[in-house]
N, C-alpha and C positions, 0 to 999 in steps of 0.2 A: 559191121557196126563198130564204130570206135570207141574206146573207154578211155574215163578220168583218170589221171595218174593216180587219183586217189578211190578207186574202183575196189580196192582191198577193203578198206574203210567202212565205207557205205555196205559193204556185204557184211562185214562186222557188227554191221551197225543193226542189220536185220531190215535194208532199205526195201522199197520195191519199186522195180528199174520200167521206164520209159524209153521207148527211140525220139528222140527230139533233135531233129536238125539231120540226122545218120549217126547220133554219139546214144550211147545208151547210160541212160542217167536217174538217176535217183528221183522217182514222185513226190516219193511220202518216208517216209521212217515212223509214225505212230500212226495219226492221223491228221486228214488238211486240216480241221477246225485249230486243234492243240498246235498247230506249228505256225497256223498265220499269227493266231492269239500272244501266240509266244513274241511273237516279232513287234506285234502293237504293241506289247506290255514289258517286255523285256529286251530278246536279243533272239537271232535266230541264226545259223552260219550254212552258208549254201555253197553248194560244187558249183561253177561258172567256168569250169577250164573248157569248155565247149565253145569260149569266144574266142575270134582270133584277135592276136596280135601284130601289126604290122608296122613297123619303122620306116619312116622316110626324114633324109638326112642329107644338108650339101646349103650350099649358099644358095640354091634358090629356092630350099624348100616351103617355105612360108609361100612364095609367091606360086608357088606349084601346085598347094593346097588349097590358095584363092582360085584357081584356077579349074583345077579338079571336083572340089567339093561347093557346097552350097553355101558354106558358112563362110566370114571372115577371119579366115586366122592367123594372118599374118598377126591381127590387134590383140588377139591373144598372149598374154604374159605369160614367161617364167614361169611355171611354179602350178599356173591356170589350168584349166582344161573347159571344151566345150562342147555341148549335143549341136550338133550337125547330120548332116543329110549325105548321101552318093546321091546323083542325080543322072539318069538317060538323057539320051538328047532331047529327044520329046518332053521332058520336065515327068519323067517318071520317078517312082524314089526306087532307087536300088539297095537301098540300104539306111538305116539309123546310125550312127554312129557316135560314139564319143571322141575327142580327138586329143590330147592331154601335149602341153609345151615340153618339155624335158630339158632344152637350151635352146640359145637363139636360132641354131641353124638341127634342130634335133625336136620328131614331135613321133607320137605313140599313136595309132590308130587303135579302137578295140570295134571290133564288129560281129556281127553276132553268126551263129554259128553255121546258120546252112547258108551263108550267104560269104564268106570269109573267103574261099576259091574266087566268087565270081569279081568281090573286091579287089583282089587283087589282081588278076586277071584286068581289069578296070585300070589300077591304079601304074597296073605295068606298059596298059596300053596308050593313059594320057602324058606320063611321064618327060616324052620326046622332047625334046629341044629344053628342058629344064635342067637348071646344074643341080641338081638331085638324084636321089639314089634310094631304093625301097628295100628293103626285107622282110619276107613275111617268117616271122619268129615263133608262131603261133605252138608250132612242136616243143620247144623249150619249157616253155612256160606253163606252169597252172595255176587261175584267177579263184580266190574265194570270197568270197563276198559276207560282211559279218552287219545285221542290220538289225536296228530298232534302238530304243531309250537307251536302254546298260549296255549300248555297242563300245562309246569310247571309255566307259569306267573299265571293261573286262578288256581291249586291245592294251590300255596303259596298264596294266595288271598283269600281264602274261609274262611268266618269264623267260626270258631271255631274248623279247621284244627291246629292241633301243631305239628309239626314234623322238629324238629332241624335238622335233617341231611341231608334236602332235598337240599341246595346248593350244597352239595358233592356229591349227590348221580350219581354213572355210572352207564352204560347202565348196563343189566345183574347184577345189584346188587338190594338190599332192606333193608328197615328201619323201626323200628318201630315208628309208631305216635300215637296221639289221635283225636278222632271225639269228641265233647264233652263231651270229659272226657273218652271217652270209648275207647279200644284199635284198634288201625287200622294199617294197614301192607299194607306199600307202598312198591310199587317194579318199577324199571324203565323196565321194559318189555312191549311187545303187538305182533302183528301181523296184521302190516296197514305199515309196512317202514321207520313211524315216530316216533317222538320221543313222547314220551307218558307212559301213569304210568297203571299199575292193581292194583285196590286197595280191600282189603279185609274185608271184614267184619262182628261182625254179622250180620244174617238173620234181627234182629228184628229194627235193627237200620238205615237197608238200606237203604229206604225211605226215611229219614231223612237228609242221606246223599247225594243220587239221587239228593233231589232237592235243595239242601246246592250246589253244584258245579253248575246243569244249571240256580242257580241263579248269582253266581257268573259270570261265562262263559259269561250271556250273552251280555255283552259290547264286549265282544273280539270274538264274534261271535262262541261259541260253540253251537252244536246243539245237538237233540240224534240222535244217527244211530242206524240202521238196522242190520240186516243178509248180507242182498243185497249191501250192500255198505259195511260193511266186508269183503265176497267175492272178489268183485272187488280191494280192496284195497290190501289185501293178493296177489289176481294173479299179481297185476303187483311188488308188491315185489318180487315175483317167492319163495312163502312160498306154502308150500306145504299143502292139506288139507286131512286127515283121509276121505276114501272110496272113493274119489277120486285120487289122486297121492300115497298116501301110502294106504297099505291093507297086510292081512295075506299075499298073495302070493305074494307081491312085498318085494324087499330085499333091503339092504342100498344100497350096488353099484348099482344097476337099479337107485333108485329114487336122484342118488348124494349124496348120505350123507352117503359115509364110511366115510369119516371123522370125521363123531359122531364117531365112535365105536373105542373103546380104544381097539384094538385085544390085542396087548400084555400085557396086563395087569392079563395074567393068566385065570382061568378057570373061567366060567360065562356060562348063558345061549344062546346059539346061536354060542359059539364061534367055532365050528367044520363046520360050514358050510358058513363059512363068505367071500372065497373069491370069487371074480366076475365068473358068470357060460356064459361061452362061450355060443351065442346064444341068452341069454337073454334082450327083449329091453331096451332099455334109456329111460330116461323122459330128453326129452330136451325142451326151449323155442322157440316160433314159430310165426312169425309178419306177418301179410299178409296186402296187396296194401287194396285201397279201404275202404268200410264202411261192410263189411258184417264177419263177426265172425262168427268162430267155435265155435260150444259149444260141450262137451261131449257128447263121444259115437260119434261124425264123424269120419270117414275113413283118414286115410293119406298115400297117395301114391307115388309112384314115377312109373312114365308111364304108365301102366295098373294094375301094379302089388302092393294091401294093403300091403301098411308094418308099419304100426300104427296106432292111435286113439286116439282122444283126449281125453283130460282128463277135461281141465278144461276150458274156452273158453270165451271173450267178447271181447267188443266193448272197449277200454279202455279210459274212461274216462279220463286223465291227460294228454295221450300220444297222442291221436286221431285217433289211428287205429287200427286194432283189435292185440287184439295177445290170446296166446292158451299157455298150456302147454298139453306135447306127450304124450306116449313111442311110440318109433320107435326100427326099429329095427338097430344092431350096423354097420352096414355098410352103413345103409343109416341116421344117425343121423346128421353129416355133409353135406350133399347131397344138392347141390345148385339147384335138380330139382322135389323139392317133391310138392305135390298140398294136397290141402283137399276137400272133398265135401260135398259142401254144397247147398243142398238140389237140385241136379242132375248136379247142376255147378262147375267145376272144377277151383280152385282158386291158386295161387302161394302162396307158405309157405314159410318164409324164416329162416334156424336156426339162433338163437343167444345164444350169450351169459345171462347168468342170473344174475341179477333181470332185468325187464324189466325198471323199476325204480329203483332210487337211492337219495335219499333226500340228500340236500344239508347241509351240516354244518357248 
C-alpha cells in the first residue's frame, strides 16, 4: 500500500485511512457531513498526491496528444488546461484526465490514481513515430487540492505564497508561483462544484505547505477533507468517477461526455468506433422522495422489469435528499415511472437533468 508524502500529517491530524486506487488515504478527519459542509460554505484542503503526473514534451507533442487522446489539444493555449479522455481502440474510456499547456511544445497530464501505470504504459505505447518524449513524474510530486468559497481569499493569504497571477487567474487555467522560494503550480481546477485551486508541488516540501494553508484557512473556516466528502461533493456536481461511472466498457456517449471527444479532428485512437451504439445504456441523474439512497450496484426498474443500476448513490448532503447517478437503459432514461431497490423496498426515482448542484457566482 503506498502513502502521501504527507501520510505524517493526516495521522496527526487524527485521520481515518482508506486503500483507494493501492495508496492508503485519508476518508475523514471529523466527519463526512462537517467536511463536505465545510467545502460548500467555506474551504476544505484535500491529499490528492495519489494522481499521477506525466509530461510529454518535444515539437510534436501537441500533435501527439491529438492523436493519443480524445480531446483537441493542440487548440489549447498557454497558460489553458482541459478535461479529456484516454481512449481503447474499441472507443473505451481508459481514463479521465486533465491535461494542462505548460508551453508551446510542453503539456502536464494528471490522471487518476489506479489508473496512472496503465496511462502511461498507454501513452509509452502510442508515442512511436512522434517528435515527442513522456515522463511519468508522478514520484516527485505531491498534489493538494484547496476547494470551496474562502479557497482563493486563504491561498492569497498564506504566507510565504507568491503568485502574481492569481487575481487573473480562470477557471481551467494555471500559473506559476512560489512556496518559499520554491516553485509551485497553481491551477484553478477541482472536482467538488466550487471554486477552488490544485496546487503542485514537490514531494519534500509538502508538509510544509499542507500546514502553511490550514494555518492560514483557519479563521475563514477551512478544514481537511476526506475521500468521503470528495465523493459526495463530486456526485452532487454530477462529475463522474473512474470504476464507477466511467470504465473500459463504458464509451463517451453512454456516460455523456461526447462532447469531450474532438471526432473530426482527424485520426487518433478510438476514433472508428466513436458513434452512439443503439441499445447501449445512459448514465443519467436520479433524485428520489424521502431519506433513503441508492448506493451502487442497486437495481433500477420500471415495473417489474431491471433496466439499470446504480452507479454512484447518497444521501445528499447540501440538497437533503438522496440522489444516484444510473445507466439505464435508452428508452427508459426519461421514464417518469422508474423505482430502485433498496434493500427489498421499491422507492420512486425521478430523472433529472445534471449537475445536481450548481454553485452560485
Amino acid at each position: 500500500m503506498r502513502q502521501s508524502p504527507l501520510q505524517a500529517e493526516h495521522e496527526a491530524l487524527g485521520a481515518s485511512f482508506t486503500d483507494f486506487g493501492g495508496w492508503w488515504m485519508p476518508v475523514r478527519y471529523s466527519s463526512d457531513l462537517a467536511e463536505h459542509r465545510a467545502v460548500r460554505e467555506a474551504a476544505g484542503l484535500f491529499d490528492i498526491s495519489h494522481m499521477g503526473e506525466i509530461f510529454v514534451r518535444g515539437a510534436g507533442a501537441a500533435a501527439f496528444l491529438d492523436y493519443a487522446l480524445a480531446g483537441r489539444l493542440s487548440a489549447v493555449a498557454v497558460g489553458r488546461a482541459k478535461y479529456t479522455m484516454i481512449l481503447a481502440e474499441d472507443g473505451g474510456i481508459i481514463d479521465d484526465l486533465v491535461v494542462y499547456r505548460l508551453a508551446d511544445e510542453e503539456f502536464l497530464i494528471i490522471a487518476n490514481a489506479g489508473n496512472r501505470r496503465v496511462v502511461a504504459d498507454e501513452i509509452s505505447a502510442r508515442i512511436a513515430g512522434f517528435d515527442a518524449t513522456f515522463e511519468d513524474a508522478s514520484e516527485r510530486f505531491a498534489l493538494i487540492a484547496l476547494q470551496g468559497p474562502a479557497a482563493a481569499a486563504i491561498l492569497a493569504s498564506t504566507p510565504g505564497i507568491d503568485a502574481p497571477g492569481l487575481d487573473e487567474l480562470r477557471n481551467y487555467a494555471w500559473t506559476d508561483a512560489l512556496f518559499r522560494g520554491v516553485p509551485l503550480f497553481v491551477a484553478r481546477t477541482g472536482y467538488t462544484g466550487e471554486d477552488g485551486f490544485e496546487l503542485l508541488v514537490d514531494a519534500q516540501h509538502a508538509a510544509d505547505l499542507w500546514r502553511a494553508l490550514l494555518a492560514a484557512g483557519a479563521e475563514r473556516g477551512l478544514v481537511p477533507a476526506g475521500l468521503a466528502a470528495r465523493d459526495t461533493l463530486r456526485l452532487e456536481a454530477g462529475m463522474p468517477l473512474y470504476g464507477h461511472e466511467l470504465a473500459r466498457d463504458i464509451f463517451p456517449s453512454q456516460a455523456g461526455l461526447g462532447r469531450v471527444v474532438a471526432a473530426d479532428k482527424g485520426d487518433f485512437v478510438g476514433a472508428r468506433t466513436l458513434d452512439e451504439r443503439p441499445g447501449e445504456r445512459l448514465l443519467v441523474g436520479l433524485t428520489m422522495d424521502g431519506r433513503r439512497a441508492g448506493r451502487a450496484g442497486y437495481g433500477v426498474y420500471r415495473g417489474d422489469a431491471l433496466v439499470g443500476e446504480i452507479t454512484s448513490g447518497a444521501l445528499s448532503p447540501t440538497l437533503g435528499h438522496p440522489i444516484a447517478l444510473a445507466y439505464v437503459e435508452h428508452d427508459a432514461a426519461d421514464a417518469a415511472d422508474l423505482t430502485i431497490d433498496v434493500r427489498g423496498t421499491r422507492i420512486p426515482a425521478h430523472p433529472t437533468t445534471l449537475p445536481f448542484y450548481r454553485r452560485k457566482k
